[in-house]
C-alpha positions as CSV (number, residue, x, y, z in Angstrom):
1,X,-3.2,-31.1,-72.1
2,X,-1.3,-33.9,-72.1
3,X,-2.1,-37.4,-73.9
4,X,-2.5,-40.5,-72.2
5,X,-3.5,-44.2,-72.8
6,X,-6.7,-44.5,-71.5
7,X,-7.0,-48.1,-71.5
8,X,-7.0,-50.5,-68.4
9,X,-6.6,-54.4,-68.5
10,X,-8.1,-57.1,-66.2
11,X,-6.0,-58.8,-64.1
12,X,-5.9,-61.8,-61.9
13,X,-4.2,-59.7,-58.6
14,X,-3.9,-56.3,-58.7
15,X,-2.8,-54.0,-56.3
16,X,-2.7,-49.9,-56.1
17,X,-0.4,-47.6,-54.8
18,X,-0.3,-43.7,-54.9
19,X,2.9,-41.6,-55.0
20,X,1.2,-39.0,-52.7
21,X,-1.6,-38.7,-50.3
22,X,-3.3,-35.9,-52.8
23,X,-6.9,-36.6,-53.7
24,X,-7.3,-38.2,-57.5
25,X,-10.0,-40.4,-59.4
26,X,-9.4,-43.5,-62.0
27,X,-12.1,-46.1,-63.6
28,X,-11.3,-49.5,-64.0
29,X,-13.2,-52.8,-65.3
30,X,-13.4,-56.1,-63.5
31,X,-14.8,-59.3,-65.0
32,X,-17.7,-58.9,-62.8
33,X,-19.1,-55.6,-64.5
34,X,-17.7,-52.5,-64.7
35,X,-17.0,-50.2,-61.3
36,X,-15.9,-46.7,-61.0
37,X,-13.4,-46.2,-58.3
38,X,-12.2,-43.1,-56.7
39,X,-9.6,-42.0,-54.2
40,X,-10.2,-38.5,-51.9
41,X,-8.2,-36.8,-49.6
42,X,-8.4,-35.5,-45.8
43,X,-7.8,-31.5,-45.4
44,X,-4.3,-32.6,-44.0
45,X,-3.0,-34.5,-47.6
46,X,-3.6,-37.8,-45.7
47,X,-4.4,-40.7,-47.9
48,X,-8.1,-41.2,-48.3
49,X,-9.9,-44.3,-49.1
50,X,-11.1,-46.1,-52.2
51,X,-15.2,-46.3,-52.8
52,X,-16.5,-48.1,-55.8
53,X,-20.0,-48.3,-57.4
54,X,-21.3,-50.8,-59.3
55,X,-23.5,-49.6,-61.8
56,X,-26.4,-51.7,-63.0
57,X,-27.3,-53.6,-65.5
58,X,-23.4,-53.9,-66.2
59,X,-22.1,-55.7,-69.2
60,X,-20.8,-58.7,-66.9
61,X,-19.9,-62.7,-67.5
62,X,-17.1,-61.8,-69.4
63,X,-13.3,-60.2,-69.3
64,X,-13.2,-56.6,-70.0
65,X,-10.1,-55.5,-71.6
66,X,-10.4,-51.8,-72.2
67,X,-12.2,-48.8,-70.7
68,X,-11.4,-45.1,-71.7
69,X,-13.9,-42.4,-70.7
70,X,-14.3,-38.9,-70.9
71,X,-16.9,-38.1,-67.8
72,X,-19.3,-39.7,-65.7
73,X,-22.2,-40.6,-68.8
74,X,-19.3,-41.0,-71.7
75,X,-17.4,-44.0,-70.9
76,X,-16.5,-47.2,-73.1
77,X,-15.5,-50.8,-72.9
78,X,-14.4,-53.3,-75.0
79,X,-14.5,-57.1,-74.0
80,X,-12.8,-60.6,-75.2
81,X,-15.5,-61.2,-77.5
82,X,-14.6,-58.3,-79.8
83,X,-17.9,-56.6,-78.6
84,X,-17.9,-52.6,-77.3
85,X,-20.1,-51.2,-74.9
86,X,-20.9,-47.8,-74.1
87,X,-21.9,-46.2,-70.9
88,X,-24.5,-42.9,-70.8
89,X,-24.8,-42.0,-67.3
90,X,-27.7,-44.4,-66.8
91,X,-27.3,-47.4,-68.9
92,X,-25.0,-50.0,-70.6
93,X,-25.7,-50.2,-74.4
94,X,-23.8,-52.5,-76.8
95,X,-21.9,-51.6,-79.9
96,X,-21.1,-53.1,-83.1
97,X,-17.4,-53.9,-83.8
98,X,-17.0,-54.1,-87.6
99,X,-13.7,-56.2,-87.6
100,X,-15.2,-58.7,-84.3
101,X,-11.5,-58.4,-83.2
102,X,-10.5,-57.4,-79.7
103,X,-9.9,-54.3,-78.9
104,X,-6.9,-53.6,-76.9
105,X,-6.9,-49.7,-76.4
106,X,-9.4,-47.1,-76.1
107,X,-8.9,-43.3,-76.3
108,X,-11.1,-40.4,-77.8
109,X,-10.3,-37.0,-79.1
110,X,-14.7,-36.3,-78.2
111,X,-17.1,-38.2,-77.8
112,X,-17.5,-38.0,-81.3
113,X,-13.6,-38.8,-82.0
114,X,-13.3,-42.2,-80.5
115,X,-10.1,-44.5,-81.7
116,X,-10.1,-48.2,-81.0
117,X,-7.4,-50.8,-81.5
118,X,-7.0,-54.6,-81.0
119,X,-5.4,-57.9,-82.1
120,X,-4.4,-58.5,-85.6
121,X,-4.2,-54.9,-86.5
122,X,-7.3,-54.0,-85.5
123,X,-8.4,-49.9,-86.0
124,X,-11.9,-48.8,-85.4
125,X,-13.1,-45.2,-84.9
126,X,-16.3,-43.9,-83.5
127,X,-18.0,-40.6,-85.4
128,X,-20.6,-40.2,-83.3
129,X,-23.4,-42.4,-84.5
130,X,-21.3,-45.7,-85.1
131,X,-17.9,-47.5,-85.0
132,X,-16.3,-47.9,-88.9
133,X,-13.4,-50.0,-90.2
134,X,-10.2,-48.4,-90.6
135,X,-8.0,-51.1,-90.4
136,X,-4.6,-50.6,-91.7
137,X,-1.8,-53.1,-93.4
138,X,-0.5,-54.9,-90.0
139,X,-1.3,-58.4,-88.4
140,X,0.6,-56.7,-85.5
141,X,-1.6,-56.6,-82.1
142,X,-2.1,-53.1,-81.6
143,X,-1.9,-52.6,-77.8
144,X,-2.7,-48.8,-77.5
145,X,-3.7,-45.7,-78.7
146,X,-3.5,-42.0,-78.0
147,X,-3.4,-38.5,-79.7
148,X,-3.2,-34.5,-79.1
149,X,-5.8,-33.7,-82.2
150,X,-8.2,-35.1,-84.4
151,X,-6.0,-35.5,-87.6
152,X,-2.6,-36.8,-84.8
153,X,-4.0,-40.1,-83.5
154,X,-0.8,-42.6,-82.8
155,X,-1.0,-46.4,-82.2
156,X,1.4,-49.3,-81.1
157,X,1.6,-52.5,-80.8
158,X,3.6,-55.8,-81.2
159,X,6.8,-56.2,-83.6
160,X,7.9,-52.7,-83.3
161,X,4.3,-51.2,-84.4
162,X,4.0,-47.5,-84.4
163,X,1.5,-46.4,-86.4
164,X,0.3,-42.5,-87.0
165,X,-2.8,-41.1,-88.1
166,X,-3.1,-37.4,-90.0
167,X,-6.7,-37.2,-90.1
168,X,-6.7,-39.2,-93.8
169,X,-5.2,-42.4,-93.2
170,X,-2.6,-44.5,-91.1
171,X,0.9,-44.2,-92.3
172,X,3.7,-46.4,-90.2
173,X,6.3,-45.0,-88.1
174,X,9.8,-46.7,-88.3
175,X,10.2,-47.2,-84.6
176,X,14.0,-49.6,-85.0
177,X,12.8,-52.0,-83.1
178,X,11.5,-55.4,-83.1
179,X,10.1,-55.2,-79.7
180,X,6.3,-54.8,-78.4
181,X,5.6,-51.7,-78.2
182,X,3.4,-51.7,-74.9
183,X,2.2,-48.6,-73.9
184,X,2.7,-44.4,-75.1
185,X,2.2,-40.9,-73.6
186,X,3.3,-37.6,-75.0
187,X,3.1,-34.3,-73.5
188,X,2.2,-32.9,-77.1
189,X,3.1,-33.6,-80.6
190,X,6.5,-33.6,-80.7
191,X,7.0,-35.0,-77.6
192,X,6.2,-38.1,-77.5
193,X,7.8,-41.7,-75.0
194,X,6.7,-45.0,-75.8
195,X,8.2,-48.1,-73.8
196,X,9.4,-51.3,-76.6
197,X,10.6,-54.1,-73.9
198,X,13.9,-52.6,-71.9
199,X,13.8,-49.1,-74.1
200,X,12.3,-45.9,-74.2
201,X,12.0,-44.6,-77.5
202,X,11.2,-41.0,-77.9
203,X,9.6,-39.0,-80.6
204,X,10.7,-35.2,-81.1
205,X,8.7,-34.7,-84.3
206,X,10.9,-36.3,-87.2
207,X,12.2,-39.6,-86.2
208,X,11.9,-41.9,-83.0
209,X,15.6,-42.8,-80.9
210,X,16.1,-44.6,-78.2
211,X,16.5,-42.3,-75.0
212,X,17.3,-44.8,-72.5
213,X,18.0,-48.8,-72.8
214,X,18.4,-51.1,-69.5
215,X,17.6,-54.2,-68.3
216,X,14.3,-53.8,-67.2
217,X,11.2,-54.8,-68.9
218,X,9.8,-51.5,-69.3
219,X,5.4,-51.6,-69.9
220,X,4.1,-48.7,-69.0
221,X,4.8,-44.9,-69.4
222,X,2.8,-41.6,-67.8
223,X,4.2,-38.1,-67.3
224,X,2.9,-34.6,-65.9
225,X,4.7,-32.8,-68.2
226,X,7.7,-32.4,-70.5
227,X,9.9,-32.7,-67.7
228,X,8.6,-35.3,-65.3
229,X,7.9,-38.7,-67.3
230,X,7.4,-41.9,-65.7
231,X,8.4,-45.2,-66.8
232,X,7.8,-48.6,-64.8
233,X,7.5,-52.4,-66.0
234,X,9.2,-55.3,-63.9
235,X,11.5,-54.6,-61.2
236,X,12.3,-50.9,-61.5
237,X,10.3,-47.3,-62.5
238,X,12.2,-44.8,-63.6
239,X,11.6,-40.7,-63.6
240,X,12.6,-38.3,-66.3
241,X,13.2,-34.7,-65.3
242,X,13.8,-32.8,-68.5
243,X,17.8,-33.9,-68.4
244,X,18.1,-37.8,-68.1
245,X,16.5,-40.9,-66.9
246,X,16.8,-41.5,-63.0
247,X,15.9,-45.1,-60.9
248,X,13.2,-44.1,-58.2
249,X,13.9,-45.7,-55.2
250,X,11.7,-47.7,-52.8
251,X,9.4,-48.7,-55.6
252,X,10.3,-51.8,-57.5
253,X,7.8,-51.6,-60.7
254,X,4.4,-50.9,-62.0
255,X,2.2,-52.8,-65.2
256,X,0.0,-49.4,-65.1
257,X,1.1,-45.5,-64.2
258,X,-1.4,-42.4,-64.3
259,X,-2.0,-39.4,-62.4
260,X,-3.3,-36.4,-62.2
261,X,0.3,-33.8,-61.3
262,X,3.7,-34.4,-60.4
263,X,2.9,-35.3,-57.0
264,X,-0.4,-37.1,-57.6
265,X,1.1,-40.4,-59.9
266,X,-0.6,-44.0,-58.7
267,X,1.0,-47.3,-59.9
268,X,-1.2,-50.6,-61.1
269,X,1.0,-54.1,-60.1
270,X,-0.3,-57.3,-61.6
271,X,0.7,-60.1,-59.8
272,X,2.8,-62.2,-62.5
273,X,1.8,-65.6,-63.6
274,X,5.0,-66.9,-61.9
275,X,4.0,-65.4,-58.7
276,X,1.2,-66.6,-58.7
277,X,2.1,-70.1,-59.4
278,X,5.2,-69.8,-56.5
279,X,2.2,-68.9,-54.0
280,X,0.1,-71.7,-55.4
281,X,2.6,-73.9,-54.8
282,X,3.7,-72.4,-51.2
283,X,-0.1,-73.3,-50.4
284,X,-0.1,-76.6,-51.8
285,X,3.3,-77.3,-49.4
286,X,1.1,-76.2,-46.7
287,X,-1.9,-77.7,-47.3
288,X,-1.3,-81.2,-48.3
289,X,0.3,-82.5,-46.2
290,X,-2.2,-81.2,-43.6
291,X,-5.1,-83.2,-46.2
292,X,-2.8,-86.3,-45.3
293,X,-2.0,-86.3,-42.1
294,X,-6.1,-86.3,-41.4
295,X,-6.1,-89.0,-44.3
296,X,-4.2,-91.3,-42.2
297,X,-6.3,-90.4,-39.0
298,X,-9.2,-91.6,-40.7
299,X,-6.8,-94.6,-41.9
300,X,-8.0,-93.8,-45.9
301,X,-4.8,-94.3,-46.8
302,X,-5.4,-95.2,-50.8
303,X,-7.8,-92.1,-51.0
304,X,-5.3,-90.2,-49.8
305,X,-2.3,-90.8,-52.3
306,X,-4.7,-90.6,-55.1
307,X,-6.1,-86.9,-54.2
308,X,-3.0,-85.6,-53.2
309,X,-1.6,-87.1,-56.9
310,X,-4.4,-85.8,-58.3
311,X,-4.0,-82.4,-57.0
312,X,-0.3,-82.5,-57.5
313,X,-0.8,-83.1,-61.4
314,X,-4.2,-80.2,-61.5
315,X,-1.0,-77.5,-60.0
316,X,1.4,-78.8,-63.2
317,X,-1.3,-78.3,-65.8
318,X,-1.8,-74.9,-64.3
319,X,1.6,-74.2,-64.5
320,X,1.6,-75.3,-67.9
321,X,-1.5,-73.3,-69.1
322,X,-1.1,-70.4,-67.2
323,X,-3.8,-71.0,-65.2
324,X,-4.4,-70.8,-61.1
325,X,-2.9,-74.1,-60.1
326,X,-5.0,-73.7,-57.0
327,X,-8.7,-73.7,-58.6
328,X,-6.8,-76.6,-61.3
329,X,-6.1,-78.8,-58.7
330,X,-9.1,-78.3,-56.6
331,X,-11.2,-79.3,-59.8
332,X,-9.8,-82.2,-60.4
333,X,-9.4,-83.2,-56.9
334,X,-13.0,-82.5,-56.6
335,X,-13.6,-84.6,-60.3
């Protein structure tokens, strides 16, 4: 069966979209709690619709970054506190991290297997009755895990990281590259993509090479099999059939790929900082000078320069800190 990344990452605006009308299921985690969300299918392949249920008590108030899980009372999440919780069928229980670090990238072998990794190196792995330490020689970020057996468990992360466990210890993989390693899928041990910035780099059991090289950010990679591998990031997916890399038209990029088959593949978009900041400032256009022309009806005129100055300098340190300029300059204009 083939490996994935089973890992999913909060966002600020996300949006789904499926390569087929064929029925399919994923999890995801929201900052609210956690949700399971699944898509189904009429009898004529028409799209279906989403449902989600919101389990509770959830572990909510905070940012979840990972979620992997194996069925419907095996599931786990990690959060920006370092802290792991796990998910029975019935209720949310927390875990202890040994390193406190935060972890990045789920996946399990069993629910007895379970690899973790995170920022500054971070490896943990969960035997059945608690998580242990395996940390290995890297300050890297690890970003994501997978693996087709218990004793070939493979890792990435930032600065070129590839990292590869053979059921003793972690041992590194020279990967040429510099680049973050962002996300990996193989359809078995000696086939194996990962995506490092604008290149694939593929595995075939001895070294890794760079298969193709663009102009693309590449960030996320899925396939169905040997032959049909996915690849998407910022402006452009890509489809491997077995011979070469081809552009897939009418779909510009993905941050997140999985499926199910060849003709069941849905794509994640996270709506960029900088888009987000463009659309905060498109409303801003809008909206204040609509706040002044009713400042000078009510002939406030003072009151009026000073909010819209004030809310001019909350969208600039939003901007700055990568944070909605909106809800910026709507507290301060409010402060």
């Amino acid at each position: 069966m083939p490996a994935s990344v089973g890992s999913s990452t909060g966002a600020s605006s996300t949006t789904l979209s499926s390569s087929s009308g064929m029925g399919g299921s994923s999890s995801g985690v929201n900052s609210s709690g956690v949700s399971t969300i699944s898509s189904s299918s009429s009898s004529s392949g028409a799209p279906g619709t989403w449902t989600s249920t919101w389990q509770n008590p959830s572990p909510n108030g905070i940012s979840k970054h990972a979620v992997w899980t194996s069925g419907p009372s095996d599931t786990w999440v990690s959060d920006d506190d370092g802290r792991l919780f796990h998910w029975n069928g019935t209720t949310w229980s927390p875990a202890t991290n040994p390193t406190n670090r935060t972890i990045l990238g789920l996946w399990a072998q069993a629910s007895n297997d379970v690899w973790g990794v995170g920022v500054d190196g971070a490896l943990i792995h969960f035997n059945g009755s608690n998580w242990e330490d395996h940390s290995f020689s890297t300050t890297q970020d690890l970003l994501a895990v997978t693996g087709f057996a218990s004793n070939n468990v493979w890792a990435v992360g930032t600065g070129g990281a590839i990292l590869h466990w053979t059921g003793s210890n972690w041992t590194p993989s020279p990967s040429n590259t510099q680049a973050a390693v962002t996300s990996i899928w193989g359809s078995g041990a000696n086939d194996i993509w990962v995506t490092a910035n604008t290149q694939l780099l593929h595995y075939t059991g001895a070294t890794w090479s760079a298969q193709h090289t663009g102009t693309y950010e590449l960030k996320t990679v899925w396939g169905s099999s040997a032959t049909d591998v996915w690849a998407a990031g910022v402006g452009a997916t890509f489809r491997f059939n077995g011979s070469g890399w081809n552009i897939v038209t009418g779909m510009v990029g993905a941050d997140k790929l999985w499926g199910s088959g060849p003709n069941d593949v849905w794509a994640l978009f996270q709506l960029p900082a900088i888009q987000r900041s463009a659309l905060a400032l498109l409303i801003a256009s809008i909206g204040l000078p609509v706040v002044g022309v009713l400042m000078i009806g009510l002939d406030v005129i003072p009151v009026r320069f000073a909010m819209m100055h004030t809310a001019l300098l909350g969208v600039a340190l939003g901007l700055m800190l990568d944070i909605d300029p909106i809800v910026c300059a709507l507290v301060l204009s409010a402060a």
